[in-house]
N, C-alpha and C positions, 0 to 999 in steps of 0.2 A: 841260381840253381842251374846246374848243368842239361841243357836239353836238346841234345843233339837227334835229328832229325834219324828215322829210320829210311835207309836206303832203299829199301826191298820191300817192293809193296807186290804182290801176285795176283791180287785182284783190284782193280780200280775202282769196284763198283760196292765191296765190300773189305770190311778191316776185322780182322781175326783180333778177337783179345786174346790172351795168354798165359797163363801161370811161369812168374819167373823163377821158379824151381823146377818144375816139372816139365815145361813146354805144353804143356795138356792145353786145349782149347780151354777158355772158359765160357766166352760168349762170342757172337758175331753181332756187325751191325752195319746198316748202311750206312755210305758214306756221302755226304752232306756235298756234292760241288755247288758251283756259285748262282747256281737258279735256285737250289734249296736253301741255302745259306739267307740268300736276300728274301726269298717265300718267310724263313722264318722270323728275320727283321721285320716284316711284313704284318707278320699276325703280333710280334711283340708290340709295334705303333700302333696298332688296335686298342690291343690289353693295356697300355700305357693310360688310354683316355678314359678307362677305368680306375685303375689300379693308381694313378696319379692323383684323382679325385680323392678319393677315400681321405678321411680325416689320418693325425697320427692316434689316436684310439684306434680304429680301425684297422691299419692294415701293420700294429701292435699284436691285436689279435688273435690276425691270419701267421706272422711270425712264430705266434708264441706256439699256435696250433700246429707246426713245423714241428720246432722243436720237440714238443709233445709225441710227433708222429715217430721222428729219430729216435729218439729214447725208448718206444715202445717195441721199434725194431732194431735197437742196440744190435743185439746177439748176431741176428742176420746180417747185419751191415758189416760187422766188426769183419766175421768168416766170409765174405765178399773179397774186403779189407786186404785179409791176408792169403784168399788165392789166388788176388789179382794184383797186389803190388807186393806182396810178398812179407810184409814184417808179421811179428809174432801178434796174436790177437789182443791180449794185454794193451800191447803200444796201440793197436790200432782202437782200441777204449780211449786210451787217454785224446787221441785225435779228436775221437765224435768228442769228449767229455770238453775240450778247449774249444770246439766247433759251436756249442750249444750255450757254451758262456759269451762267446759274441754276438751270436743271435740273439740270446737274451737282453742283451746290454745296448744293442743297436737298438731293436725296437721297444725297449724302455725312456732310450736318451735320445730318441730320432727329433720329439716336438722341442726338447729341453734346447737344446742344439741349435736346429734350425725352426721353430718361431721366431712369426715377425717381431723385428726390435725396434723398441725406439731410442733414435739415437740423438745428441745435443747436435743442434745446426749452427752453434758459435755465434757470439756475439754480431756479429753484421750481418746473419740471416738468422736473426732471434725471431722476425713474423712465419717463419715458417716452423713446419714441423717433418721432424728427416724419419721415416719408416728404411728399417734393412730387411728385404723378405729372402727367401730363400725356395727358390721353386727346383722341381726334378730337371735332370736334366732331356729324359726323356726313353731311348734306349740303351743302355750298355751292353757293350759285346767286351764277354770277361775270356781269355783263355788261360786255360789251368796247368799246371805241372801235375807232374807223376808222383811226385814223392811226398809230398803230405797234403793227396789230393781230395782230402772234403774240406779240413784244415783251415791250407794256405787259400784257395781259391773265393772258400768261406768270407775270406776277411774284404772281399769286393762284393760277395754275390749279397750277404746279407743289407752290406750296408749300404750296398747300392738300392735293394727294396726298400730297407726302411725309409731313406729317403723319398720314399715316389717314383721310385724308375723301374721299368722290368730289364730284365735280364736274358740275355743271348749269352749259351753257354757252349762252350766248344772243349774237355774235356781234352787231357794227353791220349794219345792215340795208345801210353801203355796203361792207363784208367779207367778207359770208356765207359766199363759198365759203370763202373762206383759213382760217375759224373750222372749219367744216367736214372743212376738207383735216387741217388742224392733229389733229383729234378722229380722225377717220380713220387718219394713221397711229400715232396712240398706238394703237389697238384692230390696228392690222399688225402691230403689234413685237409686241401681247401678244396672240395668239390665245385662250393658254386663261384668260385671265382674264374674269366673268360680264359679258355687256353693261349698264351703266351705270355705270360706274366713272369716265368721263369722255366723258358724250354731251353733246350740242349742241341747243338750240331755235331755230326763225327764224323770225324776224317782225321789227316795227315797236316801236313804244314800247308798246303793247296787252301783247307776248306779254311785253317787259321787267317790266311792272307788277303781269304775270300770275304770274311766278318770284317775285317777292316776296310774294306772300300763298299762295303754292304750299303752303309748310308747311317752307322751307328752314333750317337752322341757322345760317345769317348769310348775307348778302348784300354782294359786293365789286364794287363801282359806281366805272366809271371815265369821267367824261364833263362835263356842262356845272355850276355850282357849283346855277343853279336846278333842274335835272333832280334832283340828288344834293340837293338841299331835300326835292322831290318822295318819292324813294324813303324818304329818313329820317323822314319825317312817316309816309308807307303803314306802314313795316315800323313803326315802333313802338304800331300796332294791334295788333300776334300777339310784342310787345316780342323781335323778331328784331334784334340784333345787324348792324351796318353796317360795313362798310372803303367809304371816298367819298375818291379823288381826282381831284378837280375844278378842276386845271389851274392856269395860273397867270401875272404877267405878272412875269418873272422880271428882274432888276436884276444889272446887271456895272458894277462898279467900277474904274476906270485911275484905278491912284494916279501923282504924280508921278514917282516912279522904275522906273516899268512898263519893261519890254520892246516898244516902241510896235508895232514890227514884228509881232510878236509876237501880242500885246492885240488889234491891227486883225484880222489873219487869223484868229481865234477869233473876235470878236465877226463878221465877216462870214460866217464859217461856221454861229455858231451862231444866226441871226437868219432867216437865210435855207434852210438842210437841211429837208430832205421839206417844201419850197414854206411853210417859218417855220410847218409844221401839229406845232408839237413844245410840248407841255406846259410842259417844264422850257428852252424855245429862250430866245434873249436876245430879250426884246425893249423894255431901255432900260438906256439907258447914261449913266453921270457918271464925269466926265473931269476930269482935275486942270485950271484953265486955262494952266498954264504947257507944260502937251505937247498940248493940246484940237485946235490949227490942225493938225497935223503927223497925232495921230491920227481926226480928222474927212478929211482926206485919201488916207489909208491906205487906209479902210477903202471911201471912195468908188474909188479907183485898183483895190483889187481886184474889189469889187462888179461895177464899172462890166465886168469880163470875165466875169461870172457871166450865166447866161441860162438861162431854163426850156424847155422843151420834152421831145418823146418817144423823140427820135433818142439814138444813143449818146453824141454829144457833149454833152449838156443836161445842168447841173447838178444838177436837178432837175425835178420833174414835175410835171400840173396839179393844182388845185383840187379834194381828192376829192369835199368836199360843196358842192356850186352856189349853193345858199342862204350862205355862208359867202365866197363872193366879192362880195359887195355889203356887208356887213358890213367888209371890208377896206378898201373905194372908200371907204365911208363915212370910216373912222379918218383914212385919207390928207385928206378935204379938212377934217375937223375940225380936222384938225394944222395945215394951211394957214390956216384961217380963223380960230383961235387962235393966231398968230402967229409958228406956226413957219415955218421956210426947207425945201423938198426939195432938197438938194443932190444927187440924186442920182435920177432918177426923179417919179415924179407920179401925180394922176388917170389919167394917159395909161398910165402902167405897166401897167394894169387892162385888160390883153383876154382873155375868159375862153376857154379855160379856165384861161389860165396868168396871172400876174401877174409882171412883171419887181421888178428887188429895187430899195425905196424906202428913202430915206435920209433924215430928218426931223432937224433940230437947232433946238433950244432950243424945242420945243413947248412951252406953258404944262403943269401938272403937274394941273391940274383937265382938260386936255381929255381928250376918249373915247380916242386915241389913247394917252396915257400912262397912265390911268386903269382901261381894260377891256381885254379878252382880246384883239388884235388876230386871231392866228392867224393869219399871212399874211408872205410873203416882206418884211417892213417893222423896220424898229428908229430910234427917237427917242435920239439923243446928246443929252446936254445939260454945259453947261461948269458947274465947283463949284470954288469958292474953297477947297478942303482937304476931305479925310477926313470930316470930323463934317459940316459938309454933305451930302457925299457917302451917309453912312451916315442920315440922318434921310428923306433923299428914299427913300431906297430901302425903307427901313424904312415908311415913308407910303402904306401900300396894304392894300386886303383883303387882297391875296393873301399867300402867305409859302411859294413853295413850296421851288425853287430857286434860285439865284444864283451867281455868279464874282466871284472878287477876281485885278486886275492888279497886282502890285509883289513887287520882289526884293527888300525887308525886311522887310513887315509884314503879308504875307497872312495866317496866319496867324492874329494877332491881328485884323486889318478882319473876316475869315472870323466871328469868333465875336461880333459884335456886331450880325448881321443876324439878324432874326428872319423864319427861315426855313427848312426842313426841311433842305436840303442847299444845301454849298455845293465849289467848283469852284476853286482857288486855282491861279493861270496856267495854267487850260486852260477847257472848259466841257463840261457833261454828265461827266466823269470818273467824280462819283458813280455814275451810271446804269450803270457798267460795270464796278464793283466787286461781288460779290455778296454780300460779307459785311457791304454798309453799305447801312442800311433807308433805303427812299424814301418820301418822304408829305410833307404840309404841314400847315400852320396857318391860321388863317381862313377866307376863303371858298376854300383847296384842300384842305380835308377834314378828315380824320379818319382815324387810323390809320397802320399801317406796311405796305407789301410789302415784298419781299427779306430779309437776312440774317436773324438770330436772330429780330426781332421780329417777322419774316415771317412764322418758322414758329410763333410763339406767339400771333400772330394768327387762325390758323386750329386753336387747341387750347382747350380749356378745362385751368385746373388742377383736381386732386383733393389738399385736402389731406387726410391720416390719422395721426392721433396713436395710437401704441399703448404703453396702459399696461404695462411691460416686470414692473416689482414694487411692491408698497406699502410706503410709508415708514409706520411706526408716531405713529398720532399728526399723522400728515401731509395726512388726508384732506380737501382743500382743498376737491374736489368732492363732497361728501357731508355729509349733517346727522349722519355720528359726526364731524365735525370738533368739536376741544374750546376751550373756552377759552385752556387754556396754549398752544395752538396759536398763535392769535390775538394771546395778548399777547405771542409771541414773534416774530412776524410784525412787531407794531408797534416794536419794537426792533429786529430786521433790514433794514426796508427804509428808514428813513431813511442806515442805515451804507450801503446800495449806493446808494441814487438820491438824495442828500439831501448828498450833499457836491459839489455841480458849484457852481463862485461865478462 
């Protein structure tokens, strides 16, 4: 996800939120430098030798009691939602509604997960017995994006609690309050639980860089792939442990025998929702050429009724970060001037705040448009002679985060030859809305998992412990009484077990 740092701060001392349609204030808030920042790592390591303890019954609970609390304040959250990051309040439902299924799912499957196991300690340490435990790691300092900011940030904050850890939360500087709101009513639902168990920091990129040398027990960085450089360079100073995902320029595939109808209304949904400011959005497509004319059509005929703005009729909303609309003018006229076609919008599309939805075919595969993050209501079709084309383009990028496969035979199989963290077979984003399948990337979209199982092993550390249960006579493998005939009976036993594979 594209998160390019705001230049222009007027007060150091405080951070103006902002409606990015209207410029209207929406809130103020101080801003957190590096004495507050480590104050509130501070109180989180307090709350931690609480909130650690707690059984998973327990602090299941306090989760679900969250949960409960969001729902009850839906309406108000949503109208936050949308006049502070701007999308339609609909979308900003479905956010909390996929927020609240992971919350759910973390603190139902937190003990399932990580309880202690017992595990076989193998034939030559058959007297003992191998426990695998799983303990908190302790504090997490999570920093969030703008763009799908209860959501995406959700997918560490939750799971990092269910786990046994608290949480240091440092919110985009165009979020703040929703980051805030969010922190707020977790401390409603659970009154008597100690304050820092899941508090909040605000600032700029200053206070971000400030949580990382705080003294936190990993850090889960979700925003631009250079920033997420930045922070895994810093943190491996104090060799603090990282979760970086760092967005992605995500590839949909229509095979020959797709559902055209179909493939078109998903690719135009998925290229263009919350203004194309979506991580895992499409934004490049290959197209069988024998359905390419028919699906380049499609997708233009529905497009072409799709329209941004703030009213209830608008499909979507403006531009939350300003600096990130020039960045999109740009990709469009690279596309143009590397020789793609806009069939469907242009330069002209670009009137800020909002961008209408551009439609680029047969872009060269070296321009910026096909190559980097676009981040903007925009998607490049291009026509492919079969599959294995199809799959080498799409595979031909740093990125690898997410992707979709179109066809009603072989999704499936195309699905597992992209190298790519998740993938989407006749729909898009479905992953994202599963809670038991981990999200993350490869290359430059990071490092690590949120969500399901690997979610919550991500924010644990293991404890292995062997315990010697009795002593074999003669067997003393770890000990100088170990004897000869031991030895030579060893060198006769282990070629019969590991010595006959051909």
């Amino acid at each position: 996800m594209s998160t390019t740092e705001s230049a222009v701060v007027r007060d150091t001392s405080i951070l103006t939120s902002v409606d990015p349609a209207t410029g209207e204030t929406v809130a103020t808030h101080p801003i957190a430098d590096e004495q507050a920042v480590r104050a509130a790592v501070a109180k989180a390591r307090t709350a931690a030798a609480t909130w650690g303890e707690l059984s998973f019954d327990q602090r299941k609970k306090h989760l679900l009691r969250w949960a409960s609390r969001i729902t009850a304040k839906a309406d108000e959250f949503c109208d936050l939602i949308y006049r502070e990051n701007g999308k339609p309040r609909d979308d900003a439902f479905l956010e909390l509604m996929l927020a609240l299924e992971h919350i759910s799912w973390s603190a139902k499957n937190a003990e399932k997960v990580l309880k202690s196991k017992r595990v076989s300690p193998g034939a030559l340490m058959s007297n003992f017995a191998a426990h695998l435990d799983y303990r908190p790691l302790g504090v997490v300092g999570i920093i969030g994006p703008w763009n799908y900011p209860v959501y995406t940030p959700n997918g560490s904050i939750a799971y990092a609690l269910a786990a046994g850890n608290t949480v240091v939360f440092k919110p985009s500087e165009y979020s703040t309050t929703i980051g805030n709101y969010l922190a707020a009513l977790f401390a409603e639902a659970n009154p008597e639980l100690p304050d820092g168990v899941f508090i909040t920091v605000n600032g700029y990129g200053a206070t971000g860089a400030a949580l990382v040398h705080a003294g936190v027990d990993k850090i889960a960085f979700t925003g631009s792939t250079a920033t997420g450089k930045k922070i895994m360079a810093a943190a491996a100073a104090d060799l603090t442990p990282v979760l970086l995902e760092c967005g992605g320029k995500d590839a949909v595939i229509v095979a020959a025998d797709a559902d055209i109808a179909a493939a078109a209304d998903s690719v135009a949904y998925g290229a263009t929702m919350n203004s194309g400011q979506t991580c895992a959005g499409v934004e490049r497509v290959y197209v069988d050429k024998s359905i390419s004319d028919e699906f380049v059509a499609e997708v233009k005929r529905i497009l072409s009724n799709v329209r941004p703005g703030s009213d209830a009729g608008a499909s979507y909303g403006p531009m939350t970060m300003p600096s990130q609309i020039e960045i999109v003018r740009k990709h469009i006229e690279d596309a143009l001037k590397d020789g793609g076609t806009a069939v469907l919008g242009g330069p002209e599309s670009v009137h800020p705040p909002y961008i209408d939805p551009v439609v680029l075919v047969d872009v060269d595969e070296k321009s910026t448009a096909v190559a980097e993050e676009t981040f903007g209501p925009t998607v490049t079709i291009r026509t492919v002679s079969g599959i294995d084309e199809a799959v080498r383009l799409a595979n031909d990028s740093n990125y690898g985060l997410g992707s979709a496969v179109w066809s009603r035979k072989h999704g499936l199989e195309i699905a597992r030859r992209l190298r790519v963290g998740a993938t989407s077979v006749n729909s898009v984003l479905g992953f994202a809305a599963i809670s038991a399948l981990p999200f993350g990337g490869v290359g430059d979209s990071g490092i690590g998992r949120i969500h399901g199982a690997p979610g919550l092993l991500e924010f644990s550390r293991a404890h292995s412990i062997a315990v010697q249960r009795f002593t074999i006579p003669g067997m003393a493998l770890l000990s100088y009484k170990r004897t000869a005939s031991t030895m030579k009976l060893l060198h006769r036993v282990i070629p019969m077990i590991h010595g006959r594979h051909k």
